[in-house]
C-alpha positions, 0 to 999 in steps of 0.5 A: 602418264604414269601410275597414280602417285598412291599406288606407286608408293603401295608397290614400293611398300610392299615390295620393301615388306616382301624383301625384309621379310625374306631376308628375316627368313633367310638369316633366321637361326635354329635354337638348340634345346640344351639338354640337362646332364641328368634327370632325377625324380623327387618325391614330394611328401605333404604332412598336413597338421591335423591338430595333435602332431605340431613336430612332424606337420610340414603344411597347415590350412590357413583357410577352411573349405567353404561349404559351397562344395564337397570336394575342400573348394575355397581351402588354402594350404601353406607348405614347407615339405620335404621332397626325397629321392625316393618314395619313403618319408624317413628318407634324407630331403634332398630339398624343400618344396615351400609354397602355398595350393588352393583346392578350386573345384567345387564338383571334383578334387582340383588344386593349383600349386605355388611353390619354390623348390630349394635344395640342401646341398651343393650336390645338384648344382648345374643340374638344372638348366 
């Protein structure tokens, strides 16, 4: 007589596996990464209003530093800041950084950044992919 019922049908199972499973590696295509056209920095510059300077202040602090830490732990931060070509604040934005960062380190400087970075002008567009 022949093989046990149970043990025919974990054979039939796992050979159907192996034959997908190579048939998956063999069709298996490789991405190409899409490289943008150009890279560019941005510099990103941060004005917090300090009390005395409403018409230049790009970010506030919507919840003071706890004193749990020495380092601004717990402070919460909003934004709309001008990012520029280059390293000079006078210079024109070529786009706004707006969002919001939370200082979360209680024994060192450590912050989380949210942010969406919208541009002026059509003049990058289709860079970024």
């Amino acid at each position: 007589m022949g093989a046990p019922p149970q043990k025919s049908y974990l054979c039939i199972l796992f050979f159907t596996l192996f034959l997908v499973s190579q048939s998956v590696l063999a069709t298996r295509k490789t991405l190409k990464q899409r490289q943008p056209c150009t890279r560019f920095s941005l510099y990103y510059h941060d004005n917090r209003f300090s009390g005395d300077d409403v018409a230049n202040a790009t970010s506030i602090a919507v919840l003071n530093a706890t004193a749990f830490g020495n380092y601004n732990y717990g402070m919460l931060v909003i934004f709309d800041d001008p990012m520029t070509k280059d390293n000079s604040f006078f210079s024109p934005p070529a786009a706004r950084a707006q969002g919001f960062y939370f200082y979360d380190g209680k024994t060192q400087y450590n912050a989380w950044f949210a942010f969406t970075l919208v541009f002026n002008s059509t003049e990058y567009k289709r860079l970024l992919a």
